[in-house]
VEXDREN-2710 file (C-alpha; in Angstrom, 1 decimal):
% VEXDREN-2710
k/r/px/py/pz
1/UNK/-67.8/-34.5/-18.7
2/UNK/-71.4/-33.8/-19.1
3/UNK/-72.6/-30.1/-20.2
4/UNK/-75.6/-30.3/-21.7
5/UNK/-78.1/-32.1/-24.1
6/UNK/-76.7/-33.4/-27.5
7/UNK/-78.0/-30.6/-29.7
8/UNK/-77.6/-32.6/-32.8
9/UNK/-80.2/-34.9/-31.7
10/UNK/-84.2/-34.8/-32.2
11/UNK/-84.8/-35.8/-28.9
12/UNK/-82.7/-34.4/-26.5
13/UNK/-84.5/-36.3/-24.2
14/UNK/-85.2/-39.9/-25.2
15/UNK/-88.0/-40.3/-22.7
16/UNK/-90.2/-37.3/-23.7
17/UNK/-90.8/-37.4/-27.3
18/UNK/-93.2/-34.4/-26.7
19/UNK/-90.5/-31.8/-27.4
20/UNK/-88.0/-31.9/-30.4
21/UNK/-84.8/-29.8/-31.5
22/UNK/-86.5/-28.4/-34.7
23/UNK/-83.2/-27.6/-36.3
24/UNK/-82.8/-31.6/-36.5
25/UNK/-85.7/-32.2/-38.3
26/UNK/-84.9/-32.7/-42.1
27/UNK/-84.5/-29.2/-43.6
28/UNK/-87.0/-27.4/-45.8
29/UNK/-86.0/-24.3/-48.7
30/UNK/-86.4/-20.7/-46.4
31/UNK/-86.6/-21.5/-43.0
32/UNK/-83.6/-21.7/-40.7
33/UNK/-83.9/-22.8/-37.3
34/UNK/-80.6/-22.0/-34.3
35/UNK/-79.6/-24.7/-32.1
36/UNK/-81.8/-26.2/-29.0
37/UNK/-84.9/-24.2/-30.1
38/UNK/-87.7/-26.6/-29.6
39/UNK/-91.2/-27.4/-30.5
40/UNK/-93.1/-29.0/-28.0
41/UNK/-96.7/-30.5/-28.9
42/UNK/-99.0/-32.8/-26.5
43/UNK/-101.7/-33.5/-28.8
44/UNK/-99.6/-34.7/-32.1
45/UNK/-96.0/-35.4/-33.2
46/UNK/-93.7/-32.1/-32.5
47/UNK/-91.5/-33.5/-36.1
48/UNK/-95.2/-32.2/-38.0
49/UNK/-93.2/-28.7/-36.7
50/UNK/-93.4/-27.8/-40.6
51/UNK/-96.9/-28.3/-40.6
52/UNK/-97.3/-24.9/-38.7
53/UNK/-96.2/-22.6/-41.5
54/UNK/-98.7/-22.2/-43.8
55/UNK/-98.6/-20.1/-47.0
56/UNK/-95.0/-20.6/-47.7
57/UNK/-94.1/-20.9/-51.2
58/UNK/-90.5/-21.1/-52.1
59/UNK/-90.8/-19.2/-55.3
60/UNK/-92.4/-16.2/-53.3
61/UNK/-88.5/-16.3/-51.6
62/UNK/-89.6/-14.9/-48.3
63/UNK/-88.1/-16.9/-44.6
64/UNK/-88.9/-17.8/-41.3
65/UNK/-85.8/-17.4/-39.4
66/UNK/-85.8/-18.3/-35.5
67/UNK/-82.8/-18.1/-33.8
68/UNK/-81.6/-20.2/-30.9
69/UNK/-83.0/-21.5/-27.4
70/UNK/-86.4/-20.5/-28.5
71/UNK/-89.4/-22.4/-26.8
72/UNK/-92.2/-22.5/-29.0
73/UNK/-95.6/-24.6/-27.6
74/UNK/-98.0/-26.5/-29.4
75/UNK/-100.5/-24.9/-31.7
76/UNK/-98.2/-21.6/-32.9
77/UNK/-99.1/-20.6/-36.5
78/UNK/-96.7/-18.9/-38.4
79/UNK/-98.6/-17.3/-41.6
80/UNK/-96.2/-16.4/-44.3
81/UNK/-96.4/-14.0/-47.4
82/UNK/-98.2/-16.8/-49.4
83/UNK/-101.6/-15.7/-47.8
84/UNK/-102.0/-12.5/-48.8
85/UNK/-104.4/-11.3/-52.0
86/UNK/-103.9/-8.4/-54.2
87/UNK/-105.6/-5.5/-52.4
88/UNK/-105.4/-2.2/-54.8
89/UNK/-108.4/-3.8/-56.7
90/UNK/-112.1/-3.3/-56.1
91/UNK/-112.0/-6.5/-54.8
92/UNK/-109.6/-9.0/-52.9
93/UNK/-111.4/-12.0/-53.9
94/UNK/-108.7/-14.4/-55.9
95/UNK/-110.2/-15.3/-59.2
96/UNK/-107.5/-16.6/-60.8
97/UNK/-106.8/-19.7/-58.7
98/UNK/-110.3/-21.5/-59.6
99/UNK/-109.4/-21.2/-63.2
100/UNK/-112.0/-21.3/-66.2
101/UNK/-110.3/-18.5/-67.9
102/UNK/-110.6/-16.3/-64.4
103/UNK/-106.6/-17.1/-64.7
104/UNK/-106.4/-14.0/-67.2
105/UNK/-106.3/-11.9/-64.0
106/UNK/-103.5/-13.3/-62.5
107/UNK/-101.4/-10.7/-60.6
108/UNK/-97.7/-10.2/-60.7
109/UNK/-95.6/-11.1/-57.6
110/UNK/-95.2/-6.9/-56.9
111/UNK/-98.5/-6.3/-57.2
112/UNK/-99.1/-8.7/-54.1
113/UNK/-98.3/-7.3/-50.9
114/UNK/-95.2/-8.6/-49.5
115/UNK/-94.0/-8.2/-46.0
116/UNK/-90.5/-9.2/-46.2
117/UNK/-89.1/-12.2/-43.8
118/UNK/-90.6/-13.7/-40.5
119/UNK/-87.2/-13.4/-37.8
120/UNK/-87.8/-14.7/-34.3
121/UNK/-85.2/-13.6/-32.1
122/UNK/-82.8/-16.1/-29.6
123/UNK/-84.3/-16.9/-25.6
124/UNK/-88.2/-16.3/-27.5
125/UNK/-90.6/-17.7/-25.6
126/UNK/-93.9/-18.1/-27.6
127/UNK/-97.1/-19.9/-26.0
128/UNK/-100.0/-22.2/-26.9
129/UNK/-102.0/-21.5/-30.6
130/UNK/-99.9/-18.2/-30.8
131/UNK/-100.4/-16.7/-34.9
132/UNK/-97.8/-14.7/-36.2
133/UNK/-98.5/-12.8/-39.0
134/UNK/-96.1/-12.2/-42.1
135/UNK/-93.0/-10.0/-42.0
136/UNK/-93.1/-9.6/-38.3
137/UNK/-89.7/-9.4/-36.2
138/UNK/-89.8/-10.5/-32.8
139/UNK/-87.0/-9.5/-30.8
140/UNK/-84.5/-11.4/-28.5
141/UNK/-85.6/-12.9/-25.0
142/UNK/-89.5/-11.5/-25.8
143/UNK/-92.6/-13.3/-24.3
144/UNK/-95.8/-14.0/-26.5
145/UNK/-99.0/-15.2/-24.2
146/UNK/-101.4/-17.8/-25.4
147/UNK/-103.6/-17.4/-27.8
148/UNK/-102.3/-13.9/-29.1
149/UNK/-102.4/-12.6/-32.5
150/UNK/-99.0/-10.8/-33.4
151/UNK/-99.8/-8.0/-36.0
152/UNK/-96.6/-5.8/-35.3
153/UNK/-93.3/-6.5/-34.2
154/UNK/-92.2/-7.1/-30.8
155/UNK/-89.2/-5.6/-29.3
156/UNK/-86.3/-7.3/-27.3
157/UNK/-87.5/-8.8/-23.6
158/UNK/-91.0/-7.6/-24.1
159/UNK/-94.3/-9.4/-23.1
160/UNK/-96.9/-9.0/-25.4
161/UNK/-100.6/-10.6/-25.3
162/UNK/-104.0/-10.4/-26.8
163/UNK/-105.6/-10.2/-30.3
164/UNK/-103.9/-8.1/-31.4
165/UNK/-100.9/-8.6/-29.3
166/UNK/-100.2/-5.2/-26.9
167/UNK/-97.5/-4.5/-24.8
168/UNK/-98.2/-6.5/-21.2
169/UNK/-94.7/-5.1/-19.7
170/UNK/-91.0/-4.9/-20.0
171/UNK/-89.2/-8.0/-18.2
172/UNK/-86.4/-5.9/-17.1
173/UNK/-85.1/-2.2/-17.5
174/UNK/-84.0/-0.7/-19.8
175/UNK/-80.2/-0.2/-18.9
176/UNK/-80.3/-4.6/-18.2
177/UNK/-81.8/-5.0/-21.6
178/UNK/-79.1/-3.3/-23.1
179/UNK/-76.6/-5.5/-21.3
180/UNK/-78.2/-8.4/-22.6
181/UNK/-78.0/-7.6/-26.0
182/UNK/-74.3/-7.3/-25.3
183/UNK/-73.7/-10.3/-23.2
184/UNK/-75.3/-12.6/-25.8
185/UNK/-75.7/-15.7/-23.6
186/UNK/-77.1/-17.9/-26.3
187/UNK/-73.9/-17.8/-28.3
188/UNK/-71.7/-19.0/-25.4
189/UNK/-69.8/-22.2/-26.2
190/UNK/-71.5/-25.2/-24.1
191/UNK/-68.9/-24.9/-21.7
192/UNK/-69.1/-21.9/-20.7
193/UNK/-73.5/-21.9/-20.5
194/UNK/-73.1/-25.0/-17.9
195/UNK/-70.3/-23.0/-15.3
196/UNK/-73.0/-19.7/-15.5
197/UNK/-76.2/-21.9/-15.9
198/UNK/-77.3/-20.7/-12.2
199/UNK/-77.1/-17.4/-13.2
200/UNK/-79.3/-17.8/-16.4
201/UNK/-82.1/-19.3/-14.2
202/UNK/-82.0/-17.3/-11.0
203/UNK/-81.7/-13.8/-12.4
204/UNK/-78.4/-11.2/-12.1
205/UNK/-77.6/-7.7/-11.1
206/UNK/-76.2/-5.1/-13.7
207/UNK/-72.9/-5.6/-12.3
208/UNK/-72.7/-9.5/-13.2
209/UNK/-73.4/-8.6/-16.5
210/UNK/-71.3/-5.8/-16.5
211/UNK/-68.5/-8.4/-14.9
212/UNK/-69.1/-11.3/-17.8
213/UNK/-68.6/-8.7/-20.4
214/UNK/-65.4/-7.6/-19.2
215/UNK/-64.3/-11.4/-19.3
216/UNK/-65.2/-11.6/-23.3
END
């Protein structure tokens, strides 16, 4: 019985090689990808996924951690800790990299600022040449629009848009966002996502969510 795409595979589907499962891709030190989060790219290979985080140096020890049935589109930068320059100086310029003895004013690693770990929540959503900026948390079943710039983090089923990213809107109330938090979809077992897939798509009332988290 069929329910659902193989997510072990690359390609969930064989005919569009467009769109990848990026936790397939062979893995790299301090980022962790959930299952049947994708990267979808038009213009080059979606495996170049990696390509996208830039600034991330093991030894700095910081993560990008995206959690599952994320759709990310082409374009998305994620810039990680790696970027930034010392800033309690006069200047921020970074001497010591071009050598020639400027190396004498290397900083320490806690005299750089350090924002801590990228996290992308589950059911994100994150559109064309979207940049996220270090140490930001975006939460579960959020929105980001095209082309935004995300400085601070976003909260759970938010939509956010613009340089830098504002708040567009909630998707749902307050009282429905809680009950998604609690429901949890994207940790069903596969069985169980096929029999309410209908649901997922179409939209539910309080009380069906109310209803599946009296079945769990």
């Amino acid at each position: 019985m069929m329910v659902g795409p193989d997510k072990n595979k690359l390609y969930p589907n064989e005919n569009i090689k467009t769109v990848c499962y990026i936790r397939n891709l062979p893995a790299r030190a301090n980022v962790e990808i959930g299952d049947y989060t994708y990267y979808s790219d038009n213009n080059d290979s979606p495996e170049h996924f990696y390509e996208h985080i830039l600034h991330h140096y093991e030894f700095l020890g910081d993560k990008l951690i995206i959690g599952k049935f994320c759709a990310i589109a082409e374009g998305v930068t994620f810039i990680m800790n790696g970027a930034n320059h010392r800033m309690d100086g006069l200047t921020s310029y970074p001497f010591n990299i071009f050598g020639g003895g400027w190396e004498k004013v290397t900083p320490t690693l806690d005299q750089l600022p350090f924002k801590g770990n990228t996290v992308i929540g589950n059911d994100v959503w994150i559109g064309q040449q979207v940049t996220i900026m270090p140490g930001i948390t975006i939460g579960d079943g959020a929105i980001i629009a095209s082309n935004s710039t995300v400085t601070k983090n976003v909260e759970p089923y938010s939509i956010v848009g613009g340089n830098p990213a504002r708040l567009i809107r909630k998707r749902f109330s307050d009282k429905l966002i809680g009950l998604l938090s609690k429901v949890q979809w994207w940790n069903w077992d596969e069985h169980k996502l096929f029999q309410h897939l209908e649901l997922l798509v179409s939209g539910c009332d309080e009380e069906e969510l109310q209803r599946l988290l009296q079945e769990d």
